[in-house]
C-alpha positions as CSV (number, residue, x, y, z in Angstrom):
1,X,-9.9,-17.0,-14.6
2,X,-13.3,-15.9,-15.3
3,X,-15.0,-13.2,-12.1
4,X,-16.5,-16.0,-9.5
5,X,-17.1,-15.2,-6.2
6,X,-16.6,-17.3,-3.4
7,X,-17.6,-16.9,0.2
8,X,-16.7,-18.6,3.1
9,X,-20.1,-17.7,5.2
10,X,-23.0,-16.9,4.9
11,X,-25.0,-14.7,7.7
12,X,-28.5,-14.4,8.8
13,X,-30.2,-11.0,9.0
14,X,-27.1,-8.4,8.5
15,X,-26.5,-5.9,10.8
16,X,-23.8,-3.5,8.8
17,X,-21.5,-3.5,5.5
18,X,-19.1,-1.6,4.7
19,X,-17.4,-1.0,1.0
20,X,-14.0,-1.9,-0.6
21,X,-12.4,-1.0,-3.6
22,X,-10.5,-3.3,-5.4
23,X,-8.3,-2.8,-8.4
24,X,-7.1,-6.1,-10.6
25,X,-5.0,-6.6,-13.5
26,X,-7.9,-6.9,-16.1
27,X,-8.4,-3.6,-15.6
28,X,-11.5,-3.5,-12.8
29,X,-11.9,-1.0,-10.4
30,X,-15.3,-3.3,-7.9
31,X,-16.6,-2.7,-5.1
32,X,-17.3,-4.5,-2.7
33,X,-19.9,-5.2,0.2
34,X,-18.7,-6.5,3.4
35,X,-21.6,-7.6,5.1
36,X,-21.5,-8.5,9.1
37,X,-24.5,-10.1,10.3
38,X,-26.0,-10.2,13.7
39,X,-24.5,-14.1,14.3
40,X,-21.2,-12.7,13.9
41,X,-20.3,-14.1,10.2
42,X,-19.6,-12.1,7.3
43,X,-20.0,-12.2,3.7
44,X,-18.7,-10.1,0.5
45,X,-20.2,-9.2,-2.6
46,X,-19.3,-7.2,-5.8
47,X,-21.8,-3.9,-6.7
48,X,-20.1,-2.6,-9.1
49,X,-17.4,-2.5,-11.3
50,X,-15.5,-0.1,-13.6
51,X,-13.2,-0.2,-16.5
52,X,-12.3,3.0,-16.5
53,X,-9.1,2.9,-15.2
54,X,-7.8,0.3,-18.0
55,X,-5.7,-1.1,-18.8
56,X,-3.7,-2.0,-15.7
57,X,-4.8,-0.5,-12.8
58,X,-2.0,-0.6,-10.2
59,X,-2.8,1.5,-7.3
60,X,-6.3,3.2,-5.6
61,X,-6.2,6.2,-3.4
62,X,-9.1,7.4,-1.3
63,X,-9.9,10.9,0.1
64,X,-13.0,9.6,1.8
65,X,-13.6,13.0,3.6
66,X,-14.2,14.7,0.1
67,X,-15.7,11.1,-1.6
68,X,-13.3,10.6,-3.9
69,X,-10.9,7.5,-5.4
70,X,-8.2,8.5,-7.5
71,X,-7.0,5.5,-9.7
72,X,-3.6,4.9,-11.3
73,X,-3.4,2.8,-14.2
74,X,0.8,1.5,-14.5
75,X,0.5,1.4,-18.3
76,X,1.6,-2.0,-18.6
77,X,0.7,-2.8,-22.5
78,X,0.7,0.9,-23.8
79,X,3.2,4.1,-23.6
80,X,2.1,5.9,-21.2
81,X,0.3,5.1,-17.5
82,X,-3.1,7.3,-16.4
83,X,-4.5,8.5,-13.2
84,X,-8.3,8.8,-13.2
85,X,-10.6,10.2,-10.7
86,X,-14.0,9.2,-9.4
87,X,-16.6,10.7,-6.8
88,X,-17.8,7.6,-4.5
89,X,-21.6,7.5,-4.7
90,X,-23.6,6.4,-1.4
91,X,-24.2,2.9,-2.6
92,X,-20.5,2.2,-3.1
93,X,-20.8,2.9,-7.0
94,X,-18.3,4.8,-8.8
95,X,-18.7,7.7,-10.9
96,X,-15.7,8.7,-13.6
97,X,-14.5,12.1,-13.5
98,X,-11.7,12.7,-15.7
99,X,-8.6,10.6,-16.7
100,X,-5.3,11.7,-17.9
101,X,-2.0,10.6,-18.9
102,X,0.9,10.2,-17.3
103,X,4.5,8.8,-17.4
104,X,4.3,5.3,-17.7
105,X,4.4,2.7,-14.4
106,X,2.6,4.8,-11.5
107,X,2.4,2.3,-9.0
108,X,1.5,4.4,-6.0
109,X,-0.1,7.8,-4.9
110,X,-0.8,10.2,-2.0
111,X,-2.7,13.4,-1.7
112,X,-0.6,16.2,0.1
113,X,-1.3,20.3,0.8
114,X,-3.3,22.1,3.2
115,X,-6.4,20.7,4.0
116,X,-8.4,23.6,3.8
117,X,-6.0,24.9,0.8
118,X,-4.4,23.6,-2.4
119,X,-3.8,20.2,-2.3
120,X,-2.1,17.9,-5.1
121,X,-1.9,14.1,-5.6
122,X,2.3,12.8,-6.2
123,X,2.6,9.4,-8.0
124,X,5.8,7.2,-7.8
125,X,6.7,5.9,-11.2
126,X,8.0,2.3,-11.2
127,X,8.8,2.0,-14.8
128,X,8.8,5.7,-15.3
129,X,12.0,6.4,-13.3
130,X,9.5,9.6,-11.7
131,X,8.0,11.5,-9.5
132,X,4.8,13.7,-10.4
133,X,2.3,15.2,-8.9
134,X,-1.1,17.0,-10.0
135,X,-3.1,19.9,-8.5
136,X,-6.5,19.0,-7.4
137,X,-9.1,21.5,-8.3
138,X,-12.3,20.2,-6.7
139,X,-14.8,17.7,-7.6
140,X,-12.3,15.2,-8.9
141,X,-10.9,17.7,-11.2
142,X,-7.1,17.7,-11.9
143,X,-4.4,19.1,-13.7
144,X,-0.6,18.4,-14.0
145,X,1.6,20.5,-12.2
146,X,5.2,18.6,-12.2
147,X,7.7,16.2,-13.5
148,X,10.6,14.8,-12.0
149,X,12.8,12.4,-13.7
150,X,15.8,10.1,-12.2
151,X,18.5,8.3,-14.1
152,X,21.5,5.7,-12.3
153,X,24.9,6.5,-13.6
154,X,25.5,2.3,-13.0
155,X,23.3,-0.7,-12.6
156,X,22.9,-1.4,-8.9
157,X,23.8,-4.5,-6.6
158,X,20.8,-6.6,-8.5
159,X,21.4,-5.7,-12.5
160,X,18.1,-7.2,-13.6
161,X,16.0,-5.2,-11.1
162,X,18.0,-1.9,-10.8
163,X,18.8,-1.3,-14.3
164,X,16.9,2.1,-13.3
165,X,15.6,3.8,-10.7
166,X,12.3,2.9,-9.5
167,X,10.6,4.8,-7.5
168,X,7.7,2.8,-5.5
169,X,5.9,4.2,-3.5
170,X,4.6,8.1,-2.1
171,X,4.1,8.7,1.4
172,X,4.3,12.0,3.7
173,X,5.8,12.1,7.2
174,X,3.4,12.3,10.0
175,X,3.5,16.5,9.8
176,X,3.1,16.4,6.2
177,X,6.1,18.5,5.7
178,X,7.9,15.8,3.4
179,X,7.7,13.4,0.7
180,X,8.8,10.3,0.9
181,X,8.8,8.1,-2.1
182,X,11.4,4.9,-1.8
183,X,13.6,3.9,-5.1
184,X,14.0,0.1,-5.6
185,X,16.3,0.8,-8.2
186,X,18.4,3.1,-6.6
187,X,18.5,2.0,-3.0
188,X,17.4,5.3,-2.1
189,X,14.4,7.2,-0.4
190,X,13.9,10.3,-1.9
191,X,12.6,13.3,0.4
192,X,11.4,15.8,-1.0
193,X,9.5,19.1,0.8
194,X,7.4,21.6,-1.0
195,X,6.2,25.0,-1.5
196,X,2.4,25.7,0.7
197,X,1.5,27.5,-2.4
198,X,2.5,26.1,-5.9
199,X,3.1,22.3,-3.8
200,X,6.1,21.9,-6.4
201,X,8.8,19.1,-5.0
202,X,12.1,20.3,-4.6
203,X,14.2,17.4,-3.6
204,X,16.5,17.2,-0.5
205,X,18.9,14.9,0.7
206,X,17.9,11.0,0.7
207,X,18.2,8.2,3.1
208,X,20.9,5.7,1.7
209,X,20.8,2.1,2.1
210,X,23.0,-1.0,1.7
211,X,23.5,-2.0,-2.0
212,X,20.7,-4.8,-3.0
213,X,18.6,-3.1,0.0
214,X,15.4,-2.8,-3.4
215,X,13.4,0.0,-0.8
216,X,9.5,-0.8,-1.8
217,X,7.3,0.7,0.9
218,X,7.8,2.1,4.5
219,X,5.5,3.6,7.5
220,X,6.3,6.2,10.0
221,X,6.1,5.4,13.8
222,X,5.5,7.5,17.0
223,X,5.2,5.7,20.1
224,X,2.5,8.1,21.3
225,X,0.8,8.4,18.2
226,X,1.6,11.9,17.9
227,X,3.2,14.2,15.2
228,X,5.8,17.1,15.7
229,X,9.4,17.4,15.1
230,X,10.7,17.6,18.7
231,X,8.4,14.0,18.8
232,X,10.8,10.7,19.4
233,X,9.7,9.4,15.8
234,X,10.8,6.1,13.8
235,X,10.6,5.0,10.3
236,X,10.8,1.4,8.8
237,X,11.4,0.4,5.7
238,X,10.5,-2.6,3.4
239,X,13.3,-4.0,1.3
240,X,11.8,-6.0,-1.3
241,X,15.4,-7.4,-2.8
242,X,16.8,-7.9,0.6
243,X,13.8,-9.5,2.2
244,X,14.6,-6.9,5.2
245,X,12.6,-4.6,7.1
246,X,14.9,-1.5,8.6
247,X,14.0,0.9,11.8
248,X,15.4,4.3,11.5
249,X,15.3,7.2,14.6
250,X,13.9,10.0,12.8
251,X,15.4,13.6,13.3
252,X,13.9,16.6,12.1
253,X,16.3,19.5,10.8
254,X,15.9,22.8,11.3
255,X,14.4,25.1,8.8
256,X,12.4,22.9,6.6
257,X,15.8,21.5,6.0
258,X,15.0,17.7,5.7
259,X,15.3,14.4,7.3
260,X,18.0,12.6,9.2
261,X,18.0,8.6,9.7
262,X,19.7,6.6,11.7
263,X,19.4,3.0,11.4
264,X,18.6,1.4,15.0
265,X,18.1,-2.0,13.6
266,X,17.4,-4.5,10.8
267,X,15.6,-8.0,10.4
268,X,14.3,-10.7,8.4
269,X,10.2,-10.1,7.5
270,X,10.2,-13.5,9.1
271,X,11.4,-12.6,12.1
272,X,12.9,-15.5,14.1
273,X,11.7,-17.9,11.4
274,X,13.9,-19.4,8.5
275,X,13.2,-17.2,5.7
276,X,12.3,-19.4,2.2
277,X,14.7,-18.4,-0.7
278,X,13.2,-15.9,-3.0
279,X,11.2,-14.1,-0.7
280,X,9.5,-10.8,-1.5
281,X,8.3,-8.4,0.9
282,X,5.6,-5.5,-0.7
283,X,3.2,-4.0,1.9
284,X,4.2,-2.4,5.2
285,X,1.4,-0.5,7.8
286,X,1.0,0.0,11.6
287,X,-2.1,-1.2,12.9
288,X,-4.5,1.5,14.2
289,X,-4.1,0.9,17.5
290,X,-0.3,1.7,16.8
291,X,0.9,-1.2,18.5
292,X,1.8,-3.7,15.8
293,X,3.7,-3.8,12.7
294,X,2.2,-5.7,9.8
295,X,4.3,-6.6,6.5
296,X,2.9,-8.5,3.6
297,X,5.7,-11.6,2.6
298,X,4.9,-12.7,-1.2
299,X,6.9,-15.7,-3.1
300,X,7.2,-18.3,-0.1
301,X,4.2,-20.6,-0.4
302,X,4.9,-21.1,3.6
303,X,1.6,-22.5,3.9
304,X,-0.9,-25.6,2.8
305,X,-4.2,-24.7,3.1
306,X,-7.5,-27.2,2.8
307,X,-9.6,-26.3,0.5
308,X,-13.6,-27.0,1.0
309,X,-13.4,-28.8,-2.4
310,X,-10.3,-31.1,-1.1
311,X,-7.6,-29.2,-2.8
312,X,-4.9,-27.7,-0.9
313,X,-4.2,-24.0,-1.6
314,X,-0.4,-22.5,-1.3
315,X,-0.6,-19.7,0.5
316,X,2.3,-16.6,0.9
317,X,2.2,-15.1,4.5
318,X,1.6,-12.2,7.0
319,X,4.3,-11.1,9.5
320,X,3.1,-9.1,12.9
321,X,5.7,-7.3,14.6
322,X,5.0,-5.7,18.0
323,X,6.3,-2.1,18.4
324,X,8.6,-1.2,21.1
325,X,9.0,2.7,23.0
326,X,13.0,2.2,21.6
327,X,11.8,1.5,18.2
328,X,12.4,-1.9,18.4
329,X,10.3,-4.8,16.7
330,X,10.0,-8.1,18.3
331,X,8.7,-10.9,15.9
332,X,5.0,-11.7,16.8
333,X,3.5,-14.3,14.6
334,X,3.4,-15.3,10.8
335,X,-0.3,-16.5,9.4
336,X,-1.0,-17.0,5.8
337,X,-2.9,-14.5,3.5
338,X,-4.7,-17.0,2.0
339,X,-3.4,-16.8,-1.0
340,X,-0.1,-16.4,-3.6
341,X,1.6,-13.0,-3.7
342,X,-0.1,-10.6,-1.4
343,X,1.1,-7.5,-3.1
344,X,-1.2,-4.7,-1.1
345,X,-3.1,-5.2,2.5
346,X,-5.2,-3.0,4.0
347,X,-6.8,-2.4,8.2
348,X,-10.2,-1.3,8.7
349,X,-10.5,1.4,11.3
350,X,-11.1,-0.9,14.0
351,X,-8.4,-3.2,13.4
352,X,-10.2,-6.1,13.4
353,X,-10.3,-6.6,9.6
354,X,-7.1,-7.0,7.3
355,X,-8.1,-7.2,3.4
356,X,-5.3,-9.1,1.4
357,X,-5.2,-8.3,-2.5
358,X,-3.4,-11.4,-3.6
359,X,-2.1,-10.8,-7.1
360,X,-1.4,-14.0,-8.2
361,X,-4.3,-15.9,-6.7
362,X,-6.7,-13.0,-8.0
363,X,-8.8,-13.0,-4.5
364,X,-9.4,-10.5,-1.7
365,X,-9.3,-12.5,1.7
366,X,-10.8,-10.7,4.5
367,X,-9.1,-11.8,7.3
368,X,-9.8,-11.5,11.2
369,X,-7.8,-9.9,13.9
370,X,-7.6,-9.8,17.8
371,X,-7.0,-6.5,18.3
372,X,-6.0,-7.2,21.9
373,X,-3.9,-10.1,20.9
374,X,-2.9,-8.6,18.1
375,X,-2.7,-11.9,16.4
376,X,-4.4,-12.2,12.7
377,X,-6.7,-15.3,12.7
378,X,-9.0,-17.3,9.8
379,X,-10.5,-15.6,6.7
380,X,-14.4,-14.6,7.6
381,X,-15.0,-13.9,3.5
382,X,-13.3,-14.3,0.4
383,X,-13.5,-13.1,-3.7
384,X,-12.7,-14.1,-6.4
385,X,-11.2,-11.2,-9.3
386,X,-10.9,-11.7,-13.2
387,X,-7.4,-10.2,-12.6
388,X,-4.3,-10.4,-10.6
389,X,-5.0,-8.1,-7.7
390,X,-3.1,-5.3,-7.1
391,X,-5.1,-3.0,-4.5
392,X,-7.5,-2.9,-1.9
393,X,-8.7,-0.2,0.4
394,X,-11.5,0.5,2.7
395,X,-14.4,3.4,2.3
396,X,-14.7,4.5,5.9
């Protein structure tokens, strides 16, 4: 599909934008403009565009307090993936700082360390079977510091998609003492903890799941929206094979000595819904006003949707979850991302925005939210990508 862009309003005299980034198979890094005007509608247009993160670019991570977007590329027609590194200019622009290679398949990143002290960036390796993680020396500047390779003595529960391990995603827990980084293959999340000064992983015990479980993303939760160790803290967690989404009671050991989870309950992403066969959960967040739970449901075409040219678009789905204080979820609402295959989400700041990258469809659909209701409504502005889409964030 050649780059058109489509938008579903047009304002009068704007009042504010704000940027996205959005990565696509073609190998594109754009940003965007989203543009609210003073009548309340919205629209979204491309500045820029980089291929400098080619040729698959799976994954964007943002450290808006220092300007920067690190990109990984998942290596999907050569050896090897890549993580680049950009400074975000003021007009949204990108400017390239240094690229690297790296094992092949890194699918997801996060920048961990001391934020006044040495930080480093870990990727999760999909294809890889890894874990690594590069220093951060300033300015976009990087350098490898580790690399951490898994292997599965047997296939698991699903042969054709844990053959390997495959580690999906990084995350920290809300003190930023560990790293999490869940294994689809190996129905495992890894945890890992670190050393303040070298940030070298050393890996501790995992969290275990049921056989065919296919862990792909999770979020921590705290009822208060606090972080500490003595804090009453929960952890969910996506299973992309399974279709599930898990809660877990989080404790903290003593000594730096790890994790311990114990599973409080499990569900459907669909809730109290009849889930369609072949459904694939990818994206998991809390909403910023840490009330709702919001999981991305790809492969299920639960939705018709008119088209202004008289076609009907299929369309995957969003599920909303409200949080409980017991770390129970309670099904809220499904809505359609308006589009196939929403592999990555992301929630402005205000929660009143959710931007859907969905792959298949290769759009962006910014859609609104009541932030009281906590229900997601209709799209206010839409794009189209060369590429599947694989990420979108906001610079704010």
């Amino acid at each position: 599909m050649g780059f058109s862009l489509k938008l579903l309003t047009l304002g009068a005299a704007a009042a504010s934008a704000t940027n996205l980034f959005v990565s696509d198979y073609s190998g594109a890094v754009t940003s965007f403009a989203l543009t609210a005007s003073n009548n309340g509608t919205y629209t979204l247009n491309d500045t820029f565009s980089t291929n400098e993160c080619a040729p698959s670019p799976s994954w964007l991570t943002i450290d808006s307090n220092r300007g920067l977007l690190f990109c990984l590329n998942e290596g999907l027609t050569t050896p090897n993936g890549s993580l680049s590194s950009f400074t975000i200019e003021r007009d949204g622009s990108l400017t390239h700082v240094k690229n690297a290679t790296t094992i092949t398949g890194p699918v997801s990143g996060v920048v961990y360390g001391a934020a006044a002290g040495q930080r480093a960036i870990a990727l999760a390796h999909y294809s890889g079977s890894a874990v690594s993680s590069y220093l951060l020396n300033g300015g976009g500047k990087f350098g490898l510091n580790q690399q951490l390779t898994f292997s599965l003595s047997e296939p698991g529960a699903v042969p054709d998609r844990q053959d390997a391990p495959h580690e999906h995603e990084a995350i920290l827990d809300p003190t930023d003492q560990y790293l999490l980084v869940p294994d689809l293959g190996a129905d495992l999340v890894r945890v890992f903890t670190y050393d303040d000064d070298t940030l070298k992983l050393k890996e501790l015990s995992p969290l275990e799941v049921a056989p065919g479980t296919g862990p792909r993303h999770a979020v921590f939760w705290n009822a208060y929206g606090v972080a500490c160790e003595s804090c009453l803290t929960y952890f969910y967690l996506v299973g992309e094979l399974a279709s599930t989404v898990t809660g877990f009671a989080v404790e903290y050991l003593p000594n730096g000595g790890g994790l311990n989870f114990t599973q409080i309950n499990n569900s459907s992403t669909y809730g109290l819904l009849n889930q369609p066969e072949g459904n694939a959960p990818a994206e998991i967040q809390v909403t910023p006003d840490n009330r709702f739970l919001i999981i991305s449901n790809r492969n299920n075409t639960s939705f018709n949707l008119p088209e202004p040219d008289g076609s009907i678009l299929a369309s995957d789905s969003m599920s909303t979850f409200k949080l409980q204080t017991d770390g129970s979820i309670v099904w809220h609402q499904l809505w359609p991302s308006g589009g196939s295959y929403p592999r990555m989400f992301s929630i402005d700041k205000t929660g009143s925005l959710v931007a859907v990258g969905n792959q298949n469809s290769q759009n962006v659909v910014i859609l609104k939210r009541d932030v009281a209701t906590g229900l997601i409504g209709e799209p206010v502005a839409r794009a189209g990508l060369v590429g599947n889409t694989t990420c979108v964030v906001w610079d704010e």
